[in-house]
C-alpha positions as CSV (number, residue, x, y, z in Angstrom):
1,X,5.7,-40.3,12.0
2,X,5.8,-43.0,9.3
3,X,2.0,-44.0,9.8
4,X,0.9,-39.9,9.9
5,X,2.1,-39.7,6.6
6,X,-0.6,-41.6,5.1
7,X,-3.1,-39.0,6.3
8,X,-0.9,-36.1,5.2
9,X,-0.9,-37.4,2.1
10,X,-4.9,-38.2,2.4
11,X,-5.2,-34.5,2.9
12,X,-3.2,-33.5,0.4
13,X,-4.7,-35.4,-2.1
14,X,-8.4,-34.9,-1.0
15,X,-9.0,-32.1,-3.1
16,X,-7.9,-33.6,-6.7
17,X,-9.6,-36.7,-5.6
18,X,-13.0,-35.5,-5.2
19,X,-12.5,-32.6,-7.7
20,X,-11.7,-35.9,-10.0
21,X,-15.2,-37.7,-9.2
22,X,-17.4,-34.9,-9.1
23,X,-15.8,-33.2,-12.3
24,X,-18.2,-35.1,-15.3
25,X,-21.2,-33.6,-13.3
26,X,-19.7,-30.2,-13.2
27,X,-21.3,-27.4,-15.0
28,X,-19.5,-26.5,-18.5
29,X,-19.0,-23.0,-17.3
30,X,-18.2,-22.2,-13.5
31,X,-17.4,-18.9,-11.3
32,X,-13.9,-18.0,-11.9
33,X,-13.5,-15.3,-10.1
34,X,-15.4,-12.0,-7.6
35,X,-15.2,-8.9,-7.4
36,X,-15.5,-7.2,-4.2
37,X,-18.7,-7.1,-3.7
38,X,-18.9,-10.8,-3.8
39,X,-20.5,-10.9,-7.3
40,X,-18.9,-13.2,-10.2
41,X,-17.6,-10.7,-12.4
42,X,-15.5,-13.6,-14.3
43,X,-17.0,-17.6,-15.6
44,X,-14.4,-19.9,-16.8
45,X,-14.0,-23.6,-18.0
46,X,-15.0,-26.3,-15.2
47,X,-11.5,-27.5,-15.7
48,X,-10.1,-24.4,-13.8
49,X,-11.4,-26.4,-10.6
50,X,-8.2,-28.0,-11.0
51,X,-5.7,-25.0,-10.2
52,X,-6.6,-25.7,-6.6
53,X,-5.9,-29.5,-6.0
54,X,-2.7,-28.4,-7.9
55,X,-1.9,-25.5,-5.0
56,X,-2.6,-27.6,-2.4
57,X,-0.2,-30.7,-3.7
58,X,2.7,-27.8,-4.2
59,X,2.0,-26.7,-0.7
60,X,2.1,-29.9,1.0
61,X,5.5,-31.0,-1.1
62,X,6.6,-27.5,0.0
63,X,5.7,-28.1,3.9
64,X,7.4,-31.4,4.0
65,X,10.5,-30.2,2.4
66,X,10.3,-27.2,5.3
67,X,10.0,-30.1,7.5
68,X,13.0,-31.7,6.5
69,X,15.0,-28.8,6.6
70,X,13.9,-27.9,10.3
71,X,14.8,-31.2,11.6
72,X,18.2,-30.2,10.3
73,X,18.8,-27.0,11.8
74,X,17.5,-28.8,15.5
75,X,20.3,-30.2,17.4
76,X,18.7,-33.9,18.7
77,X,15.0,-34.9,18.5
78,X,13.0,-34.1,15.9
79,X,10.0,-31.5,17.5
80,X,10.8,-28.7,14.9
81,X,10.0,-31.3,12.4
82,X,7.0,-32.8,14.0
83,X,5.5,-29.0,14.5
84,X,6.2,-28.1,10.8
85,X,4.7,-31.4,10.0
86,X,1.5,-31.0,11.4
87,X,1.4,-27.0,10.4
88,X,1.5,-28.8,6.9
89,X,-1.2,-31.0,7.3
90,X,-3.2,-28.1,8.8
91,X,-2.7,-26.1,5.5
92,X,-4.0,-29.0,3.6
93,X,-7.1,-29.2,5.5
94,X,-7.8,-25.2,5.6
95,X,-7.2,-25.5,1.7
96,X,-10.0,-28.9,1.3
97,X,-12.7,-27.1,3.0
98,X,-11.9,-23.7,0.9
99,X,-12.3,-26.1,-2.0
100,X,-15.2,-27.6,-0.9
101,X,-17.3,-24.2,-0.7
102,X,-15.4,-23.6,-4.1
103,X,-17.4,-26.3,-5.8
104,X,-20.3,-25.8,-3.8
105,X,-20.7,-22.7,-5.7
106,X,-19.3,-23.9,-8.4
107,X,-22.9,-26.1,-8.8
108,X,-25.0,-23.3,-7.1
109,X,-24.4,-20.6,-9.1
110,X,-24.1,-21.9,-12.9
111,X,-27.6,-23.9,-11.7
112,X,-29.4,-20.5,-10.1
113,X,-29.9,-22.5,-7.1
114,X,-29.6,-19.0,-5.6
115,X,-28.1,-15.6,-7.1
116,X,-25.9,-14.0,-4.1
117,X,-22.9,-16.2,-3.2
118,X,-22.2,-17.6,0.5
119,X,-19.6,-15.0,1.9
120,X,-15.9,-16.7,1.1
121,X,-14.5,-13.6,3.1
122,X,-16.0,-15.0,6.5
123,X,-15.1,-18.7,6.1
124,X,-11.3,-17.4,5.0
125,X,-11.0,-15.4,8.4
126,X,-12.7,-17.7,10.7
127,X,-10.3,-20.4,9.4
128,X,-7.6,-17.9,9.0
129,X,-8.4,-17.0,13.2
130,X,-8.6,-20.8,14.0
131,X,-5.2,-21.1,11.9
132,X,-3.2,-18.1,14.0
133,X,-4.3,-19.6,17.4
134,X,-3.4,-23.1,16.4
135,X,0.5,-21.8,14.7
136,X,0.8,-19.8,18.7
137,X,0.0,-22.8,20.5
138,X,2.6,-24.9,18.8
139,X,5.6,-21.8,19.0
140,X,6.5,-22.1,22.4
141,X,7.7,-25.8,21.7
142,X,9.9,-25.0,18.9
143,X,13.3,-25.0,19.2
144,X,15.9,-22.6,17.2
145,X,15.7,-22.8,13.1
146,X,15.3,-21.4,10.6
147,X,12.1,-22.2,9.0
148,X,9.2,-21.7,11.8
149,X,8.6,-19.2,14.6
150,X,8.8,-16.1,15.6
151,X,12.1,-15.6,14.1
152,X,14.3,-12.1,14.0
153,X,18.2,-11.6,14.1
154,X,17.1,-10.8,18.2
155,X,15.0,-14.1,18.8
156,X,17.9,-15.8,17.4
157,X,20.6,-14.3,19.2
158,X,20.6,-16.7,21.7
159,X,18.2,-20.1,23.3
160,X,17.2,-17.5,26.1
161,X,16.0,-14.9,23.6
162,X,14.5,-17.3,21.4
163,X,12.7,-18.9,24.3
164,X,11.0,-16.0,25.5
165,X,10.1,-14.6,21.7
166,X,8.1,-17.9,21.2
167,X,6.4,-17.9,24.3
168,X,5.2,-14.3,23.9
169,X,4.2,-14.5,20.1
170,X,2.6,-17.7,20.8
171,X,0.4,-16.1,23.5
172,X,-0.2,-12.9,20.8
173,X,-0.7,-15.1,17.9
174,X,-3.6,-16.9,20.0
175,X,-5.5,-13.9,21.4
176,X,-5.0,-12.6,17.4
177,X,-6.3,-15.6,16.5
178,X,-9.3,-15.6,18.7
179,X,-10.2,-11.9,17.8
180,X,-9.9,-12.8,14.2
181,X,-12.3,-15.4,14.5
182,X,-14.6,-12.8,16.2
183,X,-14.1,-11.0,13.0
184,X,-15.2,-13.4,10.9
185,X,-18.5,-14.0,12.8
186,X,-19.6,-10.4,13.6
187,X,-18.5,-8.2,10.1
188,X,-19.2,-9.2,6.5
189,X,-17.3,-9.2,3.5
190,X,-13.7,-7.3,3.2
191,X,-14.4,-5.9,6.4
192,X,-13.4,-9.2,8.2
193,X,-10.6,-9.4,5.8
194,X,-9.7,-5.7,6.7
195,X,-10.0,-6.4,10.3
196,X,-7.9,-9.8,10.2
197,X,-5.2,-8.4,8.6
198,X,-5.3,-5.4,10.7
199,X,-4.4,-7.5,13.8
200,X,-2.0,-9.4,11.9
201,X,0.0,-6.7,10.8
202,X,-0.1,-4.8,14.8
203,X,0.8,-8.2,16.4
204,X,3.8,-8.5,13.7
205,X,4.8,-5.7,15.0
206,X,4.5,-5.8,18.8
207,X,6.1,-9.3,18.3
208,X,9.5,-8.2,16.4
209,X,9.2,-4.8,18.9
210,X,9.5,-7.7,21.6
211,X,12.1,-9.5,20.4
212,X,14.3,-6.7,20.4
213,X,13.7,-5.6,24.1
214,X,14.5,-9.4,25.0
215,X,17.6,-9.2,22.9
216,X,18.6,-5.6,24.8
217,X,18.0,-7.5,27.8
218,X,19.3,-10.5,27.6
């Protein structure tokens, strides 16, 4: 665990550090923000690149602390941890390559190296897809806590209720996950957003539905 750390914190950190080399070549004036067409409708100060190093350092902190706190709540070993660990260091990742395409545009834009931006909305949800399937893989090997999972007052009722909730939203989380990434590939814009969240939303529901069968049942 001790020698992961280094390349949780590498992760972390890889956003600020390159937004810290590359920022005297920046443009003074940068896409801040688009609207939903995918047209800047916003320019700000190159030093709003920052805001998202920033996010990504308070969301690894955050995932660590959730870390800590599940290896609490598990009664011997330390899996929960481990799980939440690595979910963290997932997050980092997902958030360095969203950066990454952040300053690409940042430079292509303010220099009219071409007008219409590369759609965000389709990296987010094929990232997003690779992101569900990933989280349902690792649920079935959680135990009980209170931090991670597929987690209602009838997954927790008891280890044989909890058991089968993980095992069933990790199997839904990674067909979502799959067809998300579909999404991202086939549809454009919002309409992969739309989509994504769509299946999201249903599989939240079929999951908590589940949970409260297993509950009746068991």
């Amino acid at each position: 665990m001790k020698n992961k750390m280094w390349l949780y914190y590498f992760f972390m950190l890889l956003p600020l550090l390159v937004t810290l080399v590359i920022f005297p070549f920046l443009p003074e004036t940068i896409p801040a923000h688009y609207n939903f067409a995918g047209e800047v409708d916003r320019w700000g100060s190159k030093f709003e690149t920052f805001i998202f190093p920033f996010c990504t350092i308070a969301m690894g902190v955050f995932m660590l602390w959730m870390a800590k706190i599940a290896a609490k709540d598990e009664k011997g070993g330390k899996n929960n941890e481990k799980i939440v660990f690595c979910t963290g260091m997932g997050i980092s990742i997902w958030f360095a390559i969203l950066h990454g395409h952040s300053l690409y545009m940042d430079f292509a834009l303010a220099e009219k190296v071409f007008e219409t931006p590369v759609d965000i909305n389709k990296l987010i949800c094929i990232l997003l897809g690779i992101g569900i399937a990933v989280t349902g893989n690792f649920m079935p090997k959680l135990r009980n806590n209170a931090v991670m999972g597929l987690r209602t007052s009838w997954s927790m009722k008891n280890d044989t209720t909890w058991k089968k909730s993980q095992i069933f939203g990790g199997a839904s989380f990674m067909i979502i996950g799959v067809l998300t990434v579909i999404a991202g590939i086939f549809f454009e814009g919002y309409t992969a957003m739309f989509i994504a969240l769509g299946l999201l939303v249903t599989d939240t529901v079929v999951c908590v539905i589940y949970t409260y069968k297993v509950a009746q049942k068991y």
